[in-house]
C-alpha positions as a printed NumPy array, in Angstrom:
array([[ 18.911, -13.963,  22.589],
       [ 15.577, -15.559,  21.232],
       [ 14.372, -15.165,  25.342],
       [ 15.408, -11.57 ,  25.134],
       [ 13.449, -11.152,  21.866],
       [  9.82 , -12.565,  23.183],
       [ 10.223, -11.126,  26.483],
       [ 10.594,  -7.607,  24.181],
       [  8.012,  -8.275,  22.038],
       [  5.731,  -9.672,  25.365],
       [  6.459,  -6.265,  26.977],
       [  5.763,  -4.102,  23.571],
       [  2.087,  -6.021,  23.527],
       [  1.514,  -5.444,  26.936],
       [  2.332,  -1.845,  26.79 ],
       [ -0.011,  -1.422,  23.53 ],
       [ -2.646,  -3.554,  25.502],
       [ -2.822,  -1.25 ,  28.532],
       [ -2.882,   1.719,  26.288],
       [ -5.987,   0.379,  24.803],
       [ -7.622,   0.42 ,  28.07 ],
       [ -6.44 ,   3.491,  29.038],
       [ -8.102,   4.885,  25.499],
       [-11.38 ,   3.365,  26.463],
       [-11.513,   4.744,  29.841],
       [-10.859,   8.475,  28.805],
       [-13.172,   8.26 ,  25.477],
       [-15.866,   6.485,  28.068],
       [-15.577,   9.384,  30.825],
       [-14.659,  12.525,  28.709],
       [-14.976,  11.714,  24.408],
       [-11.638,  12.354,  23.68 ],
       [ -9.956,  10.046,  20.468],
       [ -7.384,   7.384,  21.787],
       [ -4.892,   6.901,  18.202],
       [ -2.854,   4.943,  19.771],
       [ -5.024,   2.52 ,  20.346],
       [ -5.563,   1.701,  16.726],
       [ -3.211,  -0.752,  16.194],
       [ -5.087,  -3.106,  19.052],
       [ -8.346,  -2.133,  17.188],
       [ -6.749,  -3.328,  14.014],
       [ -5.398,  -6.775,  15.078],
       [ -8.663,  -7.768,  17.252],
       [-10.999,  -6.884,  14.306],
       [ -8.308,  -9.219,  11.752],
       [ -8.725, -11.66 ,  14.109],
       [-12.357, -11.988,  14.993],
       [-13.511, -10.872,  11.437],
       [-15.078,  -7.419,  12.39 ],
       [-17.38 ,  -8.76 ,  15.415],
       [-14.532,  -7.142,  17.87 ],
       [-14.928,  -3.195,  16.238],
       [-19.036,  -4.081,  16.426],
       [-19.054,  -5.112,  20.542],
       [-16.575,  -1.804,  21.264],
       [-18.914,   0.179,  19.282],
       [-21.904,  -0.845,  20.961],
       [-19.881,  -0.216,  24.747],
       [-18.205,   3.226,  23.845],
       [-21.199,   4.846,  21.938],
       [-24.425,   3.547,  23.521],
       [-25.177,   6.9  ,  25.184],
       [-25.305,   8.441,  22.055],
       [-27.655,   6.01 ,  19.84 ],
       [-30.495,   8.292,  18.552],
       [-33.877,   6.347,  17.182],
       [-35.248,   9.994,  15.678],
       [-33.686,  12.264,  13.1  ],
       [-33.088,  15.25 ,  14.877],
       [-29.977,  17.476,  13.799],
       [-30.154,  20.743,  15.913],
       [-30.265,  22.878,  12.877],
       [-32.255,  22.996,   9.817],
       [-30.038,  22.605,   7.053],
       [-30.77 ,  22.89 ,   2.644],
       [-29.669,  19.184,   1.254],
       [-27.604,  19.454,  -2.179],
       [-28.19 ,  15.847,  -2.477],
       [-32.638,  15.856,  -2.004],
       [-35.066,  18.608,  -1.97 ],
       [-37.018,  16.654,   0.388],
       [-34.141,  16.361,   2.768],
       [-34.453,  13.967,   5.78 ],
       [-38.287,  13.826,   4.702],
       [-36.841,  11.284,   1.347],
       [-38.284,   8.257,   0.767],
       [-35.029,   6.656,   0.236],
       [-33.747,   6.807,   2.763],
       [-34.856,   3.827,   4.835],
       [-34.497,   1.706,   2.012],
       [-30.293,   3.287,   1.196],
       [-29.885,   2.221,   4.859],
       [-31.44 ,  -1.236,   4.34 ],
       [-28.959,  -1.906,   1.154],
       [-26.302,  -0.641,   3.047],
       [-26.867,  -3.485,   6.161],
       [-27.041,  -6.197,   3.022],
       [-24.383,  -5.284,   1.048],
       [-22.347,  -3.071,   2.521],
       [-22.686,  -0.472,  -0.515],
       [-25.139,   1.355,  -2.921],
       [-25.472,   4.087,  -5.013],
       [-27.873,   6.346,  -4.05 ],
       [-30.908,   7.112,  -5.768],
       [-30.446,  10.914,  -5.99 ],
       [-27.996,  13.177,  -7.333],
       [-25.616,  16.088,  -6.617],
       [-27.544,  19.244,  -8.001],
       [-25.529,  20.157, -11.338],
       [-24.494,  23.329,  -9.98 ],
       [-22.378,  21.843,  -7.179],
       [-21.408,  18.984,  -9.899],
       [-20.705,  22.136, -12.32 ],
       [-18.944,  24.276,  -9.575],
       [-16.587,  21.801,  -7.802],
       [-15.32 ,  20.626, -11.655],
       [-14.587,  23.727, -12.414],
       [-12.505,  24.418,  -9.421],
       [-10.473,  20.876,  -9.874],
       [-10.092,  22.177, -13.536],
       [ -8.259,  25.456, -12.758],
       [ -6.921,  25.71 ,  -9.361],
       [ -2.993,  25.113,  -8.041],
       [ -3.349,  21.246,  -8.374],
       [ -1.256,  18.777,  -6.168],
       [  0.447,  16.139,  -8.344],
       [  1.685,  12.814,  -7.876],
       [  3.617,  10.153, -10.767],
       [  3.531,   6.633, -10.257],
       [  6.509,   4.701, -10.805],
       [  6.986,   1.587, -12.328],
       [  6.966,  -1.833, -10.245],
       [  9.866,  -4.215,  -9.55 ],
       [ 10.393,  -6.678, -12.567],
       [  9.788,  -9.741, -10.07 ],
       [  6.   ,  -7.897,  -9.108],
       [  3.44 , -10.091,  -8.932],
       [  0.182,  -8.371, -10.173],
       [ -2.687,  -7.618,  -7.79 ],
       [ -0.166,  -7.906,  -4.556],
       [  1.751,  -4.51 ,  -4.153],
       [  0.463,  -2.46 ,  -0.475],
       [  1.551,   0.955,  -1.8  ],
       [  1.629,   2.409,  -5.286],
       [  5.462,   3.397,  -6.197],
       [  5.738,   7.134,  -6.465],
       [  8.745,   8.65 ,  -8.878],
       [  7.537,  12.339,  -8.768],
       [  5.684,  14.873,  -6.795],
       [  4.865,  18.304,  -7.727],
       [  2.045,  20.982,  -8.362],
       [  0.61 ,  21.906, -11.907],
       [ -1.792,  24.99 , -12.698],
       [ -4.899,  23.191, -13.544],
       [ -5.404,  20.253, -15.584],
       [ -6.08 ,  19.211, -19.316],
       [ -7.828,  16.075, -18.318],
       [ -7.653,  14.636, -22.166],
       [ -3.475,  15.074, -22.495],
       [ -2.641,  13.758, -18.564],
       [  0.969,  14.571, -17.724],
       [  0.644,  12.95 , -13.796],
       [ -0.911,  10.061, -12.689],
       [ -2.864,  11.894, -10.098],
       [ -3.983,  15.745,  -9.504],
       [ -5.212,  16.635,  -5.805],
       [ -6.849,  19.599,  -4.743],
       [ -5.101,  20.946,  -1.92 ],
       [ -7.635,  20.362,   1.318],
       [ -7.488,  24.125,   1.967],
       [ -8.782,  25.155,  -0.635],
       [-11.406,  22.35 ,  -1.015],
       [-12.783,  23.343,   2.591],
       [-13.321,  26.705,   1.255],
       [-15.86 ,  25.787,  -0.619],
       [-19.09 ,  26.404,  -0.151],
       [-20.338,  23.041,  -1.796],
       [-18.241,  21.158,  -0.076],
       [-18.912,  22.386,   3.123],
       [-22.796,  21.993,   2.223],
       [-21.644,  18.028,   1.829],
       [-20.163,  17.544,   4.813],
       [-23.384,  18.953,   6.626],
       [-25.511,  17.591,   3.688],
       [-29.207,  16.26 ,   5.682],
       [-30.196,  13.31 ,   3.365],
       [-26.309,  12.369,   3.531],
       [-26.186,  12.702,   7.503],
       [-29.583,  10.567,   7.762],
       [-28.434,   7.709,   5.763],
       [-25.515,   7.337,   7.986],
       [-27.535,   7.971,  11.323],
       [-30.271,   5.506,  10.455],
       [-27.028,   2.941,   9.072],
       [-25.245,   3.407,  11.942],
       [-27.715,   4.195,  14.865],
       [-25.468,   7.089,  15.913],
       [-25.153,  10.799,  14.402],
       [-21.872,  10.488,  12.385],
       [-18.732,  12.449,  12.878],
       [-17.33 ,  13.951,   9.839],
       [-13.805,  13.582,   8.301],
       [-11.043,  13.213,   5.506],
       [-12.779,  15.788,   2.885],
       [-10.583,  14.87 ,  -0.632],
       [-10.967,  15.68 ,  -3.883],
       [ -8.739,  14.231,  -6.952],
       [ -8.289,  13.262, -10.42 ],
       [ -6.98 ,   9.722, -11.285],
       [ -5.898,   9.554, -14.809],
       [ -4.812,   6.804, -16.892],
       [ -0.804,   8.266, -17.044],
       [  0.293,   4.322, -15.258],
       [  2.96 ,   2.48 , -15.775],
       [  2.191,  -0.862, -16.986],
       [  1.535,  -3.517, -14.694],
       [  0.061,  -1.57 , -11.722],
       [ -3.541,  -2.665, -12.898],
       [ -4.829,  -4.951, -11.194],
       [ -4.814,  -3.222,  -7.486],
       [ -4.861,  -5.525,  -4.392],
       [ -8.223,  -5.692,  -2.647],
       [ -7.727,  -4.453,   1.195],
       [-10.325,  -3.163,   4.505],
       [ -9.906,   0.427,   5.808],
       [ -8.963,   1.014,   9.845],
       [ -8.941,   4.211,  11.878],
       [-12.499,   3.544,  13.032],
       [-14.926,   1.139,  14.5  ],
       [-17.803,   1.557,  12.254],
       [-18.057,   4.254,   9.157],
       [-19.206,   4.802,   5.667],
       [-17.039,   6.463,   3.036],
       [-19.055,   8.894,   0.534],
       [-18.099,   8.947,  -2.877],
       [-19.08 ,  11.728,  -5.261],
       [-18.279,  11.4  ,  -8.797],
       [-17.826,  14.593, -10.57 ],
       [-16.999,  12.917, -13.83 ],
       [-18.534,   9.462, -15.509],
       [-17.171,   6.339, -14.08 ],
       [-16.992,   3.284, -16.066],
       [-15.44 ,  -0.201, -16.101],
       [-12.205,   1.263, -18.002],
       [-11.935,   4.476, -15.894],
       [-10.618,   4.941, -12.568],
       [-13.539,   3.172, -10.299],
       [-14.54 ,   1.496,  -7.126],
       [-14.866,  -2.204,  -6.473],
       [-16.448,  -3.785,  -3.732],
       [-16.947,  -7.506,  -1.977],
       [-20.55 ,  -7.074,  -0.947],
       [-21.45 ,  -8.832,   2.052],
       [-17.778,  -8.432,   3.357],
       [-18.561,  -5.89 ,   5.783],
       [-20.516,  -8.44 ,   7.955],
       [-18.962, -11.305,   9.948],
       [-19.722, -14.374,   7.453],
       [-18.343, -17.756,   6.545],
       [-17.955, -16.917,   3.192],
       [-15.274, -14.589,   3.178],
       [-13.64 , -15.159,   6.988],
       [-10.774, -16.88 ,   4.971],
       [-10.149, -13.603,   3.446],
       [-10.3  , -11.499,   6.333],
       [ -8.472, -13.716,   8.857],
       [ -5.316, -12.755,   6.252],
       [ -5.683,  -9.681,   6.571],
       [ -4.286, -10.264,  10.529],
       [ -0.189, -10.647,   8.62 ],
       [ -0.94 ,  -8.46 ,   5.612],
       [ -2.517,  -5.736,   4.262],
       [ -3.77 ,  -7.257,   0.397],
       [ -5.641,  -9.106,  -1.338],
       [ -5.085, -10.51 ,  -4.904],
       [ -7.538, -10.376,  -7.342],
       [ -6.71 , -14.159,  -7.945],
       [ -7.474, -14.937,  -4.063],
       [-10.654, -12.832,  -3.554],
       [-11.843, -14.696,  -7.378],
       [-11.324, -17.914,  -5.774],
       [-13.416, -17.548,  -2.539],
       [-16.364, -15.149,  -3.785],
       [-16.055, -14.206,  -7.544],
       [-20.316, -13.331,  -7.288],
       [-20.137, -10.748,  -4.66 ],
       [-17.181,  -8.637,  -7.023],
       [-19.126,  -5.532,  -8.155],
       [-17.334,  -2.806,  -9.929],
       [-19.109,   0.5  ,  -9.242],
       [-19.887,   2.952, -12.055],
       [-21.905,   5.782, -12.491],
       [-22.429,   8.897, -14.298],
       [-21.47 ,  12.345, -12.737],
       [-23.436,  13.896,  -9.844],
       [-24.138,   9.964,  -8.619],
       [-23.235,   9.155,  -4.574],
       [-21.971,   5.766,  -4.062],
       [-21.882,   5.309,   0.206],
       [-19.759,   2.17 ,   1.163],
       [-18.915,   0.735,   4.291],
       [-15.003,   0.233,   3.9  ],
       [-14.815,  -2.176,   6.42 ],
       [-15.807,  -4.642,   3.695],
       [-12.991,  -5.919,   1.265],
       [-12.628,  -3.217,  -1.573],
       [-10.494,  -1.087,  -3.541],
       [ -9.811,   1.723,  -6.162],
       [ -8.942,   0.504,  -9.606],
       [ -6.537,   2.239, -12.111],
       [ -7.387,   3.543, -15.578],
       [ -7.262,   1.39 , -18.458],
       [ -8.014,   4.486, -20.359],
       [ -9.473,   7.651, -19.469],
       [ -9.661,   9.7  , -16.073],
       [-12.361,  10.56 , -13.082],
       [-12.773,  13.199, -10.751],
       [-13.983,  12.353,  -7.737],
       [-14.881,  13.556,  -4.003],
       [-14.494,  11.465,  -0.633],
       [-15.29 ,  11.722,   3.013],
       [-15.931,   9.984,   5.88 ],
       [-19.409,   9.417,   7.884],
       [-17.831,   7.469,  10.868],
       [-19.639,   6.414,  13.689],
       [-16.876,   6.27 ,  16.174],
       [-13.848,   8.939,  16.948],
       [-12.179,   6.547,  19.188],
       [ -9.36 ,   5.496,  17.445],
       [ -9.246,   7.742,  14.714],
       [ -5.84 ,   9.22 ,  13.999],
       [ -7.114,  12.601,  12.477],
       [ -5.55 ,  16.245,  13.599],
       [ -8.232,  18.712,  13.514],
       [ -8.527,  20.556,  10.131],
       [ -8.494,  24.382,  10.571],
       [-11.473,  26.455,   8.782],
       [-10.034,  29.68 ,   7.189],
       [-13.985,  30.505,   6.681],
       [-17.458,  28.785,   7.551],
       [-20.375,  29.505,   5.539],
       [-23.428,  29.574,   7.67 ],
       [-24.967,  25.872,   6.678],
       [-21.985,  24.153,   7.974],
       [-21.26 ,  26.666,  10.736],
       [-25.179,  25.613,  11.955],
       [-24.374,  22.613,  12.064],
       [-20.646,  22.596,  13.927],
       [-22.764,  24.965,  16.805],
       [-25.623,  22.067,  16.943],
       [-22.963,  18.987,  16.92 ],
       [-19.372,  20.129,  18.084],
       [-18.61 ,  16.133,  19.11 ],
       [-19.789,  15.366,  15.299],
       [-17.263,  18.443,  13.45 ],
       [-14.903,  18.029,  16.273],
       [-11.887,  17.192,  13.453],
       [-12.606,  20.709,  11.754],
       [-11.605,  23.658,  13.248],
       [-12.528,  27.614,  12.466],
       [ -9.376,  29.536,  12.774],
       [-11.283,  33.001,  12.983]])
């Protein structure tokens, strides 16, 4: 019986392995994403901390490595009135190669801050109650947050929080005309060409409230790495203040580079998908940062690196994500369809299709 078993399990990793090649021979010859070979991607970038996603990224996107800015289109920034032309640009990307994340020095205009609040304020919301853990739950260690209750709620009262979380449906976030100014945003789309040495292809557009309705004994959250890619950043807008008791990020900087210090954490990560607080402490307690800003800042991370979203002690955030990855090869996205495209991001999905190819305009 135990023959039986590893000969399964020999054939099931064989199968998955030639899969993977198959993936990298039709993204090589025609660009089309290979899913299924994410769970390969996953396990060789566990097991070689990262350096595994960095040598397919170099042989599946080397023909399209561009040294100059040049988009196709000229597109209005929401983020810099000097566009790809900022200063600070160069030096974002630098901090980014160091540590893996920064907040950037400018911020959302306040009408786009102003606008896209106002929509999460009043619109159908999405809503989701967290349930309480198992009385033998060890703090810091659970993969997935219990959920007791779904459901929908016209708008929000952020001050008397009656869910844990409130999403705004992705429909109708993607008919905004902010938000598709983001995801075409210049100064935003530079950073992440001169980070990644390749112009990015767009994805996951999100926008929620965390509040602090939690059970007890959900906070601390387990520190994790993101997959679905081989090399991305993850834009964070905050629409409200974050602080150190509010919903916020938390990053291990440095973790999104191969290093001694924190391969012991990573090479974990191969049987499981968390980190305690009490393990990450132990290794590299100085390269914790807890990221918190006032509203209109951008905070752009590299989620390969170890990180994750804390719960409220008190108080709520709204904020907006989405993806700058460098790679569509073994992302699992389905194209998102477009019931309308303003004419700054429908520029830019003429100029790059390859870039926008997870959107899709339905008229």
């Amino acid at each position: 019986m135990k023959r039986g078993l590893h000969l399964t399990n020999f054939r099931y990793g064989l199968n998955r392995v030639g899969v993977f090649g198959k993936g990298i021979w039709r993204y090589r010859r025609l660009g089309e994403p290979s899913p299924e070979s994410n769970y390969i991607v996953q396990k060789l970038s566990a097991f070689t901390d990262g350096r595994s996603n960095d040598i397919l990224f170099r042989v599946l996107e080397s023909k399209r490595k561009e040294a100059d800015l040049r988009f196709g289109w000229e597109g209005t920034s929401l983020v810099s009135h000097a566009g790809i032309s900022d200063p600070s640009i160069e030096s974002v990307a630098r901090a980014l190669r160091e540590d893996g994340v920064v907040v950037i020095p400018p911020r959302l205009k306040k009408e786009a801050v102003q606008n896209l609040y106002e929509l999460a304020l009043s619109c159908q919301l999405d809503t989701s109650t967290y349930g309480p853990v198992a009385t033998n739950h060890v703090p810091g260690t659970q993969t997935t947050i219990p959920i007791a209750e779904t459901g929908t709620s016209n708008g929000i009262d952020p001050s008397q929080a009656r869910y844990s979380v409130y999403g705004v449906p992705r429909s109708l976030l993607l008919e905004n005309e902010n938000m598709q100014c983001l995801l075409c945003d210049p100064y935003l789309l530079a950073v992440a060409t001169r980070y990644l040495g390749v112009f990015p292809v767009i994805t996951k557009p999100d926008m929620w409230w965390d509040t602090d309705f939690v059970p007890q004994g959900l906070r601390p959250r387990p520190f994790h790495v993101d997959s679905g890619c081989l090399r991305w950043l993850k834009v964070a807008v905050n629409l409200t203040d974050t602080t150190f008791e509010t919903p916020h990020f938390v990053y291990v900087k440095g973790s999104h580079n191969p290093n001694k210090r924190t391969r012991a954490l990573t090479r974990r990560l191969s049987s499981r998908m968390n980190l305690s607080d009490k393990e990450v402490n132990d290794v590299c307690p100085d390269k914790i940062v807890h990221v918190t800003a006032p509203a209109g800042s951008i905070m752009l991370a590299d989620t390969r690196g170890i990180h994750k979203g804390e719960l409220s002690m008190r108080g709520h955030r709204l904020v907006l994500y989405f993806g700058l990855e460098g790679s569509a090869f073994n992302n699992i996205d389905k194209p998102l369809p477009l019931n309308k495209v303003g004419s700054e991001l429908g520029k830019a999905m003429r100029a790059r299709p390859f870039s926008y190819q997870f959107f899709r305009a339905t008229h």
